[in-house]
C-alpha positions as CSV (number, residue, x, y, z in Angstrom):
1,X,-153.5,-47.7,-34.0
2,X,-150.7,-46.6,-31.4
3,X,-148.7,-49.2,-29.6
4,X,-148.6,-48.3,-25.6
5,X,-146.2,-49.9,-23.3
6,X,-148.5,-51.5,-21.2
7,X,-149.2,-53.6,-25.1
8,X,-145.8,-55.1,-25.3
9,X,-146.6,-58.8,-24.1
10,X,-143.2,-59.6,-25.3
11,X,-139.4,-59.3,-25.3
12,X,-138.9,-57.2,-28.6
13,X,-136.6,-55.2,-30.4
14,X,-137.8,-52.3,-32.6
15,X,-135.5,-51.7,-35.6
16,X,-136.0,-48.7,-37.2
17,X,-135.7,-48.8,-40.8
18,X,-136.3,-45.7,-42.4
19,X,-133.6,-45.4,-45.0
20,X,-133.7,-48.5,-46.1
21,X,-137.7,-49.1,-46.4
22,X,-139.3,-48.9,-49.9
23,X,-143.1,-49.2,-50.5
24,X,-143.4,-52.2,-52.3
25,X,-140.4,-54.1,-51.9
26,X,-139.9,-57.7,-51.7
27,X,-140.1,-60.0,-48.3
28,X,-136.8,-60.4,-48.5
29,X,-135.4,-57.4,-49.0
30,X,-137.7,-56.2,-46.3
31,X,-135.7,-59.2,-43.8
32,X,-132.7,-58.2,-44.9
33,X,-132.8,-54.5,-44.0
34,X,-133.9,-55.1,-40.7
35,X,-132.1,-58.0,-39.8
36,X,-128.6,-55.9,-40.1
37,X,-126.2,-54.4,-39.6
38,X,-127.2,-52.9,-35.7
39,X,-124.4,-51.2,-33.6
40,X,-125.5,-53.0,-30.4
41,X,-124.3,-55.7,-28.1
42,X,-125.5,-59.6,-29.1
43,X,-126.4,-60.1,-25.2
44,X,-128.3,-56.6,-24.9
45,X,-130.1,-57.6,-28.5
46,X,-130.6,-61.1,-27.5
47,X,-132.7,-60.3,-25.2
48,X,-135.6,-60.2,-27.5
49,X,-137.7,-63.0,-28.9
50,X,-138.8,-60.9,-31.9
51,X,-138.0,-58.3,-33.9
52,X,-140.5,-55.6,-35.1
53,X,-139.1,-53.2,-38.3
54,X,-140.2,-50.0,-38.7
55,X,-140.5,-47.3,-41.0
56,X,-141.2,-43.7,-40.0
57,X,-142.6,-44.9,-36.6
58,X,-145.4,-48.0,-38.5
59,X,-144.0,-51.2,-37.8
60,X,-143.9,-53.2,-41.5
61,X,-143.2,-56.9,-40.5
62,X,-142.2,-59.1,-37.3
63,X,-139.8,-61.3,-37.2
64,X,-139.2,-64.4,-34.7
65,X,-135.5,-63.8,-33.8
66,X,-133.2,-67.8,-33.5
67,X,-129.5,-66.2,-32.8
68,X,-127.3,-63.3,-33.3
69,X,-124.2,-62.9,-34.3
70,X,-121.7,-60.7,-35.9
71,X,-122.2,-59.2,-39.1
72,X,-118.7,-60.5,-40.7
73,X,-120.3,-64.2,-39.9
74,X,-123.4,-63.7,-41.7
75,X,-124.5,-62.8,-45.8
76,X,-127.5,-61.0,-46.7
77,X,-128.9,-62.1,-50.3
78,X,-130.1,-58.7,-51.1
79,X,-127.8,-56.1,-49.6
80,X,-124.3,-56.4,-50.9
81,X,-121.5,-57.1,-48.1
82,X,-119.5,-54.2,-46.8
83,X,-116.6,-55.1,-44.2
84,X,-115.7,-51.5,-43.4
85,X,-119.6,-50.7,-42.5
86,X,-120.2,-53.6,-41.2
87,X,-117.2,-54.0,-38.8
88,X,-118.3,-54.2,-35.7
89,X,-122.2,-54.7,-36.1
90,X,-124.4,-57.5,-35.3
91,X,-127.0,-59.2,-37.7
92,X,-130.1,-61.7,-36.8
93,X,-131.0,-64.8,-38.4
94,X,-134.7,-65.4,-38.1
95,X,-138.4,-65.8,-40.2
96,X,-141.3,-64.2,-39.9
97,X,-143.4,-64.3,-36.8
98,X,-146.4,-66.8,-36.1
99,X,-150.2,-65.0,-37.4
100,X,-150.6,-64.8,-33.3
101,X,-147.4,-62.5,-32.8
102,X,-147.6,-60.5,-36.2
103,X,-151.7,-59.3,-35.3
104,X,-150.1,-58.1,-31.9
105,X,-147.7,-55.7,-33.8
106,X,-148.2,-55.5,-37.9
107,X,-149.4,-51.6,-38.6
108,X,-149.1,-50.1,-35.2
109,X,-147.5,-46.8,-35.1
110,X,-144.8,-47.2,-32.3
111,X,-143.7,-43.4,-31.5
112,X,-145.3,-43.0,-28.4
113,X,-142.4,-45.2,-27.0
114,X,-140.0,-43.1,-28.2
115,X,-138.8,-39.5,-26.7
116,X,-138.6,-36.8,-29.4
117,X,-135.4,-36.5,-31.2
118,X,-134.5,-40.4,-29.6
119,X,-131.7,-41.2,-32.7
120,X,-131.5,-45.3,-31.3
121,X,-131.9,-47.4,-34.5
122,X,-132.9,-50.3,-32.2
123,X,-133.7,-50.7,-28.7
124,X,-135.0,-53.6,-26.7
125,X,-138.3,-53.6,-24.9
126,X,-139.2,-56.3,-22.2
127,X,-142.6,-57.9,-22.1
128,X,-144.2,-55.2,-20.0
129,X,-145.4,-56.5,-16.1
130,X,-147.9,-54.6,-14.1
């Protein structure tokens, strides 16, 4: 099922994970991909509430963001620490999103949101108002 615009009934960031996805792998590996390391600003990411990460345009989990901060502040268990990469990058600290907010956005194919050949990696989307 396609996620529209009009849909979006909150403030969300779509993270787009596709090197990093791998059928199968574990919830937290799954976190930490999409929780870092994003070459954005902490005030334009914080303002989303949640998180959505994608894989080739199907969004695999939701997250319910608490802060952001800079990567150099912050340790993911499953991805080793890279201070060259990372320099410079942001990271969220969060857990996954209430039953409510996951059946909202778990599954749905998000490219209609997106121009063609749209490289952002993440990019904010305000609850849509009519």
């Amino acid at each position: 099922m396609e996620l529209k615009r009009e849909d979006i009934t909150d403030n969300i960031i779509i993270i787009k994970i596709n090197r990093s996805y791998r059928p199968g792998m574990s919830a937290e590996s799954l976190y930490d991909a999409a929780r870092g390391c994003w070459k954005i600003s902490i005030p334009y990411a914080s303002a989303a509430d949640y998180a959505l990460a994608v894989s080739f345009g199907e969004v695999k989990e939701v997250y319910k963001i608490y802060e952001w901060c800079h990567a150099s502040e912050e340790r993911r268990k499953t991805i080793e620490y890279d201070p060259e990469k990372e320099k410079g990058r942001i990271i969220f600290k969060g857990e996954v999103a209430s039953e409510e907010i996951r059946n909202k956005y778990l599954g749905k194919n998000i490219k209609g949101l997106y121009k063609k050949g749209d490289m952002n990696h993440a990019r904010v989307f305000k609850a849509y108002c009519e």
